[in-house]
C-alpha positions, 0 to 999 in steps of 0.5 A: 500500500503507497502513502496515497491509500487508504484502507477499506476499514479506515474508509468505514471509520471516516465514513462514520465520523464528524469529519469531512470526507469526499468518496469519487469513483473516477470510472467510466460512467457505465462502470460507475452505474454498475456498482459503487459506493453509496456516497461516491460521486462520480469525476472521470480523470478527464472531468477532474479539472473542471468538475473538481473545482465544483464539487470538491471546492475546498482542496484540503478536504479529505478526498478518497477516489475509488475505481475496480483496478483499472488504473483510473483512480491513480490517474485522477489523484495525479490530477486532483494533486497537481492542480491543488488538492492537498489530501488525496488518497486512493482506495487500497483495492479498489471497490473490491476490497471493499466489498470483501470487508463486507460492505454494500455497493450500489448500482445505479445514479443518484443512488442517495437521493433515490434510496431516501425517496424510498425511505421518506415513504415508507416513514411518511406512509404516503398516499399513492394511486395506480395508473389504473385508477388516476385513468379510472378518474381523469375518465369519470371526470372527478375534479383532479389537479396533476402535477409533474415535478419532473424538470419542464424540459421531461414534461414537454418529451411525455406527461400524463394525459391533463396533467400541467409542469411545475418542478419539484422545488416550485410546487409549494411556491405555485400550489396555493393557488391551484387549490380546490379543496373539492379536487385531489392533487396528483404529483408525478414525475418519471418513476418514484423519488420526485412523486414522493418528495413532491407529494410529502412537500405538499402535505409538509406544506400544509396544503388544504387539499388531498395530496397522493402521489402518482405510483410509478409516475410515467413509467407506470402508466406506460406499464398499465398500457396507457398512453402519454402525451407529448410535446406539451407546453402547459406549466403551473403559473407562477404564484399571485401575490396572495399565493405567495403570501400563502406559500411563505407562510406555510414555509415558515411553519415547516422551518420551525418544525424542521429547524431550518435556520437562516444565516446573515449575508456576514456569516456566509462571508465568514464561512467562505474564509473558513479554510477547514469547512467546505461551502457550497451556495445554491440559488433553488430558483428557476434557471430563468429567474437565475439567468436574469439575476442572481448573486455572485458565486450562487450556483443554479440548483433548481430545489426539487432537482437539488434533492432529487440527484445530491450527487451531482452537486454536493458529495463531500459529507459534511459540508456546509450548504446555504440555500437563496430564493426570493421569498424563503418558500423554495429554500425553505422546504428544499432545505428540509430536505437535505437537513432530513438527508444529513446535510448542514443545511441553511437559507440565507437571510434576505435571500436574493432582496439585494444586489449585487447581481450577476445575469446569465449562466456561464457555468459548464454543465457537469459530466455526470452519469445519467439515467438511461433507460434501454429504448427500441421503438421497434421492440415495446417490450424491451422498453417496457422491461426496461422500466419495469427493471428500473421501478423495481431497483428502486423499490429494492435499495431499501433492502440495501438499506436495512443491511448497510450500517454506514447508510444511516442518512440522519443521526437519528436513523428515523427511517 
């Protein structure tokens, strides 16, 4: 073993203690999806520059990359430490030794965020229907508002017959004034994680309306044998003043029940001088809003797409995150979230009230794996078994879960 290595042991220890800890598979986005550890992120030797400098900020965190023995992690840390970054070592034996230790490994992308999903419903209990009995409802007419809390870009591609787009992180911010207490709200998104979360906001939110969440979202109505929409372009408005005022309230009675606290612009300029902490702001914003105005150094990071894939924008485990918006809605419940995740997590005080201000978007997109799902047009069936597949991965790393003693996401291990 070089000086550059840890041990699968002394992994599992850093793992479970206070301090900070950045896990990177440096593979191959396929290898990475095949197997890998619950909270590695994914940075490729070739992304290393660029991504490095967004996801590990801080170049004196404790970073540990991991690869199956194909040489790809030695080649990041060659990167990472010539380019700034102080403590870099590689896993000894690579996810192997890993797994001989006796430790779990998880296939798939956005593995945290889909795993805690799971788990929010199964603690939260929450509603769902079938595909089945929504077509059953939308043909009988029952008054019936749906939601998809999938990004608009994925509402335009397929969306469930009369549904309407609005984000996970602007649900809150826009339900107010969709509410018909006579009418249930339906939330989906592509499988489960964004129609859990989704729902839960709603019903967190206090919401005076039935909330259920949509059972296997789009995937799940294709099973059924149901027909998607495509090419659709009607989204929740944005909130009236009074809606608004509505969804702010609700907000500050979901920060008092889920202790989310705001910090002063002065304390975030104290924390970006910390050298032994790692920062990262995020405006939960729309990325229209963020492009016409946002403040310096405050990455885009739609709220509901912020839970939705952590991993793609915060993978050292113990870093400090702080949330702006315009009016606390969107920041407030995104940060309950993550604080029930495991995050350090606050909202700025004042938010986006004052300047200065940057305009556009400049930052480059993150290689980040991405789920893909086998698709033939010419074969139904491959399609279908693929989506099936995919609900039931979902669905089993609760199993994963249960059995993994370093996957506790909050220090109380609610779930």
């Amino acid at each position: 073993m070089s000086l550059a290595a840890t041990t699968a042991p002394e992994l599992a220890d850093a793992i479970v203690d206070e301090n900070e800890l950045a896990i990177v598979d440096a593979r191959d986005h396929d290898a990475y999806s095949q197997g890998h550890l619950l909270w590695a992120g994914s940075i490729r030797p070739v992304d290393g520059h660029h991504t490095g400098r967004i996801l590990l900020p801080r170049f004196s965190a404790r970073v540990v990359i991991t690869d199956s023995g194909g040489g790809e992690a030695e080649a990041l840390r060659e990167i990472l430490t010539s380019n700034g970054w102080t403590n870099v070592s590689v896993l000894d034996g690579g996810i192997h030794s890993w797994v001989e230790e006796g430790h779990e490994l998880y296939s798939g992308v956005n593995v945290p965020s889909k795993l805690f999903g799971e788990l929010v419903e199964r603690h939260y209990e929450t509603p769902h229907v079938s595909a089945t009995e929504l077509d059953q409802w939308i043909n009988e007419k029952r008054p019936i508002t749906i939601l998809d809390s999938r990004t608009e870009r994925e509402f335009q591609r397929m969306s469930i017959p009369t549904g309407r787009s609005c984000p996970g992180g602007e649900l809150v911010h826009r339900a107010f004034d969709l509410v018909d207490q006579a009418a249930t709200i339906v939330v989906n998104c592509a499988g489960r994680t964004r129609s859990i979360l989704g729902a839960e906001s709603l019903v967190r939110a206090g919401v005076p309306s039935r909330v259920i969440a949509l059972e296997n979202g789009t995937m799940g109505w294709e099973l059924a044998g149901f027909t998607l929409d495509h090419g659709k372009a009607v989204t929740a408005p944005a909130p009236t003043p009074a809606g608004r005022t509505q969804a702010s309230t609700a907000a500050m009675e979901v920060a008092e029940r889920f202790n989310v606290v705001r910090i002063s612009r002065a304390m975030v300029e104290s924390w970006r001088a910390d050298r032994s902490r790692t920062l990262h702001l995020f405006d939960v914003r729309t990325p229209d809003e963020y492009e016409r105005g946002h403040l310096p150094d405050f990455r885009n990071a739609p709220g509901g797409q912020l839970v939705q894939a952590t991993d793609e924008y915060v993978i050292t485990r113990g870093a400090r995150i702080v949330l702006a918006d315009d009016d606390f809605t969107r920041a407030t419940m995104t940060a309950s979230w993550l604080l029930e995740m495991g995050w350090e997590t606050y909202v700025l005080e004042g938010g986006i009230s004052d300047g200065p201000f940057e305009s556009g978007n400049n930052e480059l997109p993150l290689n980040s794996p991405q789920v893909v799902l086998p698709y033939d047009p010419g074969d139904v069936h491959i399609a279908r078994q693929a989506m099936q597949e995919y609900l039931d991965w979902e669905v089993a790393l609760v199993d994963q879960y249960d059995r993994d003693d370093l996957a506790q996401f909050t220090p109380n291990g609610w779930a």
